[in-house]
C-alpha positions as CSV (number, residue, x, y, z in Angstrom):
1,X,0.0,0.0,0.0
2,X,1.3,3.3,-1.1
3,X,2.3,5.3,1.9
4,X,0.0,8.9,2.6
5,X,3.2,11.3,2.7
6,X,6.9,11.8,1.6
7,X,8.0,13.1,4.7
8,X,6.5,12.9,8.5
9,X,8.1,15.6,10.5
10,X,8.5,15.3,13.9
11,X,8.8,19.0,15.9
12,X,7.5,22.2,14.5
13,X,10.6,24.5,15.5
14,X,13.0,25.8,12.8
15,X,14.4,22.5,12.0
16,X,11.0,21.0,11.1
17,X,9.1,23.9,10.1
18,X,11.7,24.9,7.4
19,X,12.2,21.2,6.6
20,X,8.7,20.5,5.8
21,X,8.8,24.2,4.0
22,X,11.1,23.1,1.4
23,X,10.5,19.6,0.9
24,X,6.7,21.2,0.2
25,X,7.8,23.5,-2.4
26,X,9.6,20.6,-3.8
27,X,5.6,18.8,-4.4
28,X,7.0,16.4,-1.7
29,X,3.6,15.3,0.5
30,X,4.4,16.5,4.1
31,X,3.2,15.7,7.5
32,X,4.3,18.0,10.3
33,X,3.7,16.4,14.2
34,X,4.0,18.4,17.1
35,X,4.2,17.3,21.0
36,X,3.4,20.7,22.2
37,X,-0.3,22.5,21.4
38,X,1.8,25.3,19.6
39,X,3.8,26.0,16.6
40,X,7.4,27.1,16.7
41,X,9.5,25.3,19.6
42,X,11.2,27.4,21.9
43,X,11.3,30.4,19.4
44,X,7.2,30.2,20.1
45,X,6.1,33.8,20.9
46,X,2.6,33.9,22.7
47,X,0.6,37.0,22.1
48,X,-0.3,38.3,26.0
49,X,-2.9,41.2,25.9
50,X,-1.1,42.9,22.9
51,X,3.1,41.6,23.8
52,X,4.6,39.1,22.0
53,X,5.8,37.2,24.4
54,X,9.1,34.6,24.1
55,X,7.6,32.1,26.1
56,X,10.6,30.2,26.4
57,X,13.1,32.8,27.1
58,X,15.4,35.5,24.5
59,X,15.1,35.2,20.9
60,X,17.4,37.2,19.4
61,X,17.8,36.5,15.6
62,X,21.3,37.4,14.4
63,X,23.5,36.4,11.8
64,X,26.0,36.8,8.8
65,X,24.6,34.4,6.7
66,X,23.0,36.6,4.3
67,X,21.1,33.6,2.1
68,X,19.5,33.0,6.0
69,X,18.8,36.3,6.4
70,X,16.9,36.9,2.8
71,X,15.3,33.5,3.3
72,X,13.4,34.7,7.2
73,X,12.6,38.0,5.7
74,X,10.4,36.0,3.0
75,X,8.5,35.1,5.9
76,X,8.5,38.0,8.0
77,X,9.5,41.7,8.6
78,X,12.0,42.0,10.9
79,X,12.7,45.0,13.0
80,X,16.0,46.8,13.5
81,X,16.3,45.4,16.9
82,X,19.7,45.5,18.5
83,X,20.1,43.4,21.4
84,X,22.0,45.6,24.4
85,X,21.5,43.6,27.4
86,X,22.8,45.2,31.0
87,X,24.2,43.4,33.9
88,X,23.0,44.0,37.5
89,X,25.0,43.2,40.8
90,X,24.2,45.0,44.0
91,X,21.9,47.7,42.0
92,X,24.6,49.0,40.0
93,X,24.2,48.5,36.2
94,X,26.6,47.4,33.9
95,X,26.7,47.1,29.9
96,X,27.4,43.9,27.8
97,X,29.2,42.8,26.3
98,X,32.6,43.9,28.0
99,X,33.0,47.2,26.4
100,X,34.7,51.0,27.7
101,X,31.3,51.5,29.0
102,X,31.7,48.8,31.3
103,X,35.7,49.5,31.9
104,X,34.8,52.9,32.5
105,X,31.6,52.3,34.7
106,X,34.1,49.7,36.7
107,X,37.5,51.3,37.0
108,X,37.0,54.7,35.2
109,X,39.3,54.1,32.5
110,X,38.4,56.1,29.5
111,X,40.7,54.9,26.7
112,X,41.9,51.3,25.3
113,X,45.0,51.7,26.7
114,X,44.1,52.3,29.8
115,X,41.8,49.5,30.2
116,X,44.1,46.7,28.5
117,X,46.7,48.0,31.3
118,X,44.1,46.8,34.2
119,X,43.6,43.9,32.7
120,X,46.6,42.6,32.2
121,X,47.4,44.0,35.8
122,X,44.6,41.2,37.0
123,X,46.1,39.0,34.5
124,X,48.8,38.5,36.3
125,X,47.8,36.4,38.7
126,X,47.7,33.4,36.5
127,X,51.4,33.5,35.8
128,X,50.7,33.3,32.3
129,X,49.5,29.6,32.4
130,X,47.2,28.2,30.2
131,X,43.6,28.1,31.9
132,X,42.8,25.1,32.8
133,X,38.4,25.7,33.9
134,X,36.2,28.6,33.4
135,X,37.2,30.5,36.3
136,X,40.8,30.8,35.1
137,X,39.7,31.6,31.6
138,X,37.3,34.6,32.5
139,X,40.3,36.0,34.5
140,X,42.9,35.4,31.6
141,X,40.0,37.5,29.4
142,X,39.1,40.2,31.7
143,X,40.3,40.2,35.0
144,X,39.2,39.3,38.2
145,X,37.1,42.8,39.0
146,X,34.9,41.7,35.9
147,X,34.6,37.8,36.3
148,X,33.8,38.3,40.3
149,X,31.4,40.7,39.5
150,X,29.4,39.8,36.3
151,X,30.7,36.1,35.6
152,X,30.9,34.1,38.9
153,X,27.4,34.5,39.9
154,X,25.7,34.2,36.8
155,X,27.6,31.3,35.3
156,X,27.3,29.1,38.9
157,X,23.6,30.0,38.9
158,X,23.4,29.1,35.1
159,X,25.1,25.8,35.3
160,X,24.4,24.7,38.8
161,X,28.2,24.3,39.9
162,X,31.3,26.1,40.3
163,X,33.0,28.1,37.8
164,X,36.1,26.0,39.0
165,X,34.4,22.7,37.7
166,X,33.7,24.0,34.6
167,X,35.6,23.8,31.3
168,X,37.6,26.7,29.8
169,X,35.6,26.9,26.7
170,X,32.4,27.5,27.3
171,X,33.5,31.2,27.4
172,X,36.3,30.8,25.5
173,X,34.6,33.0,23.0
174,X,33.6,35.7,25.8
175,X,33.1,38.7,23.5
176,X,35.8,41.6,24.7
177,X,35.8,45.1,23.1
178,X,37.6,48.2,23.6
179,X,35.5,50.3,21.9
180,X,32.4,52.3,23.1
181,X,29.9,49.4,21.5
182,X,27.0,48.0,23.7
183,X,25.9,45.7,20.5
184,X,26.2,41.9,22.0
185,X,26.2,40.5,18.3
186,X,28.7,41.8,16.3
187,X,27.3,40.0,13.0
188,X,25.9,42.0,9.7
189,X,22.0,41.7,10.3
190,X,20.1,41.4,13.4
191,X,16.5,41.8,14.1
192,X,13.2,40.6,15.4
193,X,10.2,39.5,13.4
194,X,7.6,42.3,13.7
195,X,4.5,40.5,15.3
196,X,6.4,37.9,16.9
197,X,8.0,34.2,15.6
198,X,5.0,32.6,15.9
199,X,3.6,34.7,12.7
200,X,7.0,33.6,10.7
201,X,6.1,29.7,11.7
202,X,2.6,30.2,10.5
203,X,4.2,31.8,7.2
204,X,6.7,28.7,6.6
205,X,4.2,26.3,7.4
206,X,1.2,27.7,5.3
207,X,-0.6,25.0,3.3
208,X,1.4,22.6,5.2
209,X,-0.7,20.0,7.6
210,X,0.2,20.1,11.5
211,X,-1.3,17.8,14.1
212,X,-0.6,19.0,17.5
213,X,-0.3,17.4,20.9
214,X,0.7,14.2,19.2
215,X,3.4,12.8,20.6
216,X,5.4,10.7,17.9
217,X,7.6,8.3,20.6
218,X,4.0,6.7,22.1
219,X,2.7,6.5,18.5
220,X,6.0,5.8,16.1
221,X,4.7,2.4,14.3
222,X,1.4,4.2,13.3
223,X,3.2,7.6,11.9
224,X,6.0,5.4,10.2
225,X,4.1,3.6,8.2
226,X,2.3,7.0,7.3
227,X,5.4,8.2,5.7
228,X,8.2,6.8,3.4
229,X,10.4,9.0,5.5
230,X,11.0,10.5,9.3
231,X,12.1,14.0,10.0
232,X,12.8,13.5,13.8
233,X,13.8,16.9,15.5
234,X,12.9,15.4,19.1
235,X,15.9,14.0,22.1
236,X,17.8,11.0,20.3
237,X,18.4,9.1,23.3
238,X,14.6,9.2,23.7
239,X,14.0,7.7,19.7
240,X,16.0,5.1,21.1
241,X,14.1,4.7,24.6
242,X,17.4,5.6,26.1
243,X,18.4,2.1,26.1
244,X,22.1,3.3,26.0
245,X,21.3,5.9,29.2
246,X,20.1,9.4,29.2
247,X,21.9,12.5,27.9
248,X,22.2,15.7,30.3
249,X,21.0,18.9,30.1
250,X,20.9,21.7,31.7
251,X,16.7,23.4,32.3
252,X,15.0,26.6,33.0
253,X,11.7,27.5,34.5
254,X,9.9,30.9,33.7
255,X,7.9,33.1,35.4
256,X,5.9,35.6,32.8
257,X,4.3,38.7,35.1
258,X,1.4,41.2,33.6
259,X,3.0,44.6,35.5
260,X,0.7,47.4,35.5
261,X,3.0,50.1,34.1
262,X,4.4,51.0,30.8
263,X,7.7,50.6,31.1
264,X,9.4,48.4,34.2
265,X,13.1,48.1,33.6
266,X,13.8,50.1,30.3
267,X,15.3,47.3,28.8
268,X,14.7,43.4,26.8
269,X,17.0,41.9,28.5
270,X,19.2,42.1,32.2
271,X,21.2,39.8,33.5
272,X,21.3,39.5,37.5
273,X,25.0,38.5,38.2
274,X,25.0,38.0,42.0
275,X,24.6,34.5,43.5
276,X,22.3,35.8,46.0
277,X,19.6,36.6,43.3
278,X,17.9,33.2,42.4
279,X,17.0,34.3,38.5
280,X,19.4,34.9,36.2
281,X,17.9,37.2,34.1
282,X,14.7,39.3,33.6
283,X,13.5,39.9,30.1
284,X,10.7,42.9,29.5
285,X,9.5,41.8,25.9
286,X,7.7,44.7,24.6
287,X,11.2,46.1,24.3
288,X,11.5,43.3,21.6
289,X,9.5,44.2,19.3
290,X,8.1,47.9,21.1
291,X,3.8,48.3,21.1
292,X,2.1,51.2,23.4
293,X,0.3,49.7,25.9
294,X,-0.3,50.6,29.6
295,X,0.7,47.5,31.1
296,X,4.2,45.2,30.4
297,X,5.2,41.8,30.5
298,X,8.4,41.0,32.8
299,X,9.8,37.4,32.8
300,X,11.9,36.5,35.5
301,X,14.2,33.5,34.2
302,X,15.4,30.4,36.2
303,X,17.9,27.9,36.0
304,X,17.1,24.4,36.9
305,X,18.3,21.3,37.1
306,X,16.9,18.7,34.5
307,X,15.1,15.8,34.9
308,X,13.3,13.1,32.7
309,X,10.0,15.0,31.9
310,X,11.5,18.5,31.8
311,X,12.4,20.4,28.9
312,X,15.7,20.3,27.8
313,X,17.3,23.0,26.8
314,X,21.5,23.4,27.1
315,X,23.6,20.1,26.5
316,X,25.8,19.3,29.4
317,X,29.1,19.0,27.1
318,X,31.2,16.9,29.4
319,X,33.6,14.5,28.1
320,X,30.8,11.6,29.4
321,X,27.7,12.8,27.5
322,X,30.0,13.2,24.3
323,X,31.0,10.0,24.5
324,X,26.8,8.8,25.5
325,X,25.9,11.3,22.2
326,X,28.3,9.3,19.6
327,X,27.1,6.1,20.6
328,X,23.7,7.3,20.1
329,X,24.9,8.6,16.9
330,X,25.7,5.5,15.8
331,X,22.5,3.8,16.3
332,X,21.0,6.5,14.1
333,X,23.5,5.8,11.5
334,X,21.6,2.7,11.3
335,X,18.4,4.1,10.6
336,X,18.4,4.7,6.8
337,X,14.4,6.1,6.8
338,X,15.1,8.5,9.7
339,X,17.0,11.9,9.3
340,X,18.6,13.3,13.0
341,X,18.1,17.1,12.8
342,X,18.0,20.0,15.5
343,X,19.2,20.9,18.5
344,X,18.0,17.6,20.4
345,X,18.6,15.0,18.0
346,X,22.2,16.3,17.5
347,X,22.4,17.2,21.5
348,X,23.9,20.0,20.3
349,X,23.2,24.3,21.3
350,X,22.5,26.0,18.2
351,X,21.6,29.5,17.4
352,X,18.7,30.5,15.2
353,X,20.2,31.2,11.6
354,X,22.3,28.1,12.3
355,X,19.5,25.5,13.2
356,X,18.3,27.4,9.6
357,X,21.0,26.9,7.8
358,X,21.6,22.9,9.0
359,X,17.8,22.2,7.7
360,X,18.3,24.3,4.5
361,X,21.6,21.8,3.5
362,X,19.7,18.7,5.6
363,X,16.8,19.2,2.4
364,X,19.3,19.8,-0.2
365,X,20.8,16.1,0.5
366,X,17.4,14.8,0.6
367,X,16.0,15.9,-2.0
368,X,19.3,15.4,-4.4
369,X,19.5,11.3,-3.1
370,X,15.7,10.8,-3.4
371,X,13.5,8.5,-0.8
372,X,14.4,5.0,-0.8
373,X,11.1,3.1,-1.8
């Protein structure tokens, strides 16, 4: 019996959505599935009494891709929306990324050279060894001043340990300036789509059929045989019933407030960098993607540890869950009807453009080797 569809995608976030949006416009037949009773994955942006909302914390869309960047804008306008975030500790404000403003509002340096000389005073310290966690690498970056009062904090919070325990690269790329620039992203075009992502999933998934609340893993015989081929977007170790053991990630838990003022913190995004503070940041969204409105939306982030049943949402890159990841890898080596895609399949943190990009080249091969019948 011929099967219904081509393709049965399984997720609705950028992977799938721009997966099943170019295997459509290739007159492929395409079934999208979706655990969650809304479009768009984490990106998902909920409209709350006029705000759009990032329901699942900051989406900032940035890139230098400029074949990504044309493709989006066919789906939505995007605003001129430069992300500036601050950084609070003990009600002082600080800007980010680590810029003269921030030398200047921390030591009152006003030129380059004066603020390369404090930090390689603090440099010091290390005796010019290589760093061997995060806590030596943020001081061989910017100092001590800087990492004790807008790194320590934030990063424990973030990953639930000490800074000390943590590998040297995950800020390896920590971005330093000596100029007078508060833009975080340094890349060519940056923006936000102008009535929120969920209108740009809608756009790439018009004329496209979506089931939601369906979850694929308690259904997988019936939606195989639906499809000559699978489009799976979701945890690998979870395709596999996590027969090998269970991957780690990091979690977060939000907490969206209705304020009754206009304007509550000036600001999309601040980071709260002492340890005492149990959030780690606090997002106002209208700031995003600005509307007038009387009241705002603050959203106080917090980082959790993960369990089975939570949402997953940074990789724990440790030597052991690398090794757990390629042996997982394997097994979907031996799945010639299934195509690993996304964030969760490949257990790996990507931005926006890039999760894009992946899906863009992930069609491409498709659609160049055919379906096996």
């Amino acid at each position: 019996m011929a099967r219904k569809f081509d393709y049965l995608i399984v997720g609705s976030g950028f992977f799938g959505a721009v997966c099943a949006r170019q295997l459509t416009d290739a007159g492929k037949r395409v079934l999208v599935i979706e655990k969650r009773d809304h479009i768009g994955g984490n990106a998902y942006t909920k409209n709350i009494d006029g705000i759009h909302v990032h329901q699942y914390g900051a989406h900032i869309f940035h890139t230098n891709d400029q074949s990504v960047w044309q493709y989006v804008n066919r789906f939505a306008q995007f605003n001129r929306f430069t992300n500036s975030p601050l950084a609070k500790y003990q009600d002082k404000l600080y800007n980010l990324p680590f810029n003269m403003n921030t030398f200047y509002q921390l030591w009152g340096v006003t030129t380059p050279q004066q603020a390369k000389a404090k930090i390689a005073e603090q440099q010091q310290e290390l005796s010019g060894k290589q760093p061997e966690n995060l806590e030596q690498q943020a001081i061989s970056l910017v100092g001590r001043d800087i990492y004790q009062l807008l790194i320590k904090g934030y990063t424990e919070k973030q990953w639930g340990c000490k800074a000390t325990d943590l590998p040297a690269f995950i800020i390896r790329r920590l971005p330093v300036r000596f100029t007078y620039d508060n833009n975080y992203f340094s890349d060519t075009y940056q923006g936000i789509p102008i009535g929120g992502y969920t209108q740009l999933f809608a756009n790439l998934l018009e004329d496209i059929e979506v089931q939601l609340q369906v979850d694929y893993l308690q259904h997988k015989a019936d939606y195989d045989n639906m499809a000559e081929h699978v489009i799976y977007t979701g945890p690998i170790d979870a395709y596999f019933n996590y027969e090998l053991g269970t991957l780690d990630y990091r979690s977060l838990k939000f907490d969206h407030q209705i304020l009754a003022m206009a304007n509550a913190q000036g600001n999309a995004v601040i980071n709260h960098t002492e340890a005492s503070v149990p959030y780690t940041r606090t997002i106002e969204h209208k700031h995003f993607d600005p509307v007038d409105t009387p009241h705002t939306v603050v959203t106080y982030e917090y980082p959790a540890n993960w369990q089975l049943g939570d949402e997953p949402y940074y990789p724990v890159n440790n030597d052991s869950n690398q090794a757990l990841f390629k042996r997982y890898r394997s097994l979907a080596k031996n799945q010639p009807q299934v195509t690993f895609g996304g964030r969760l399949a490949e257990y790996k943190y990507y931005d926006m453009h890039q999760v894009i990009r992946s899906a863009l080249n992930t069609v491409s091969k498709l659609l160049e080797n055919g379906i096996e019948q």
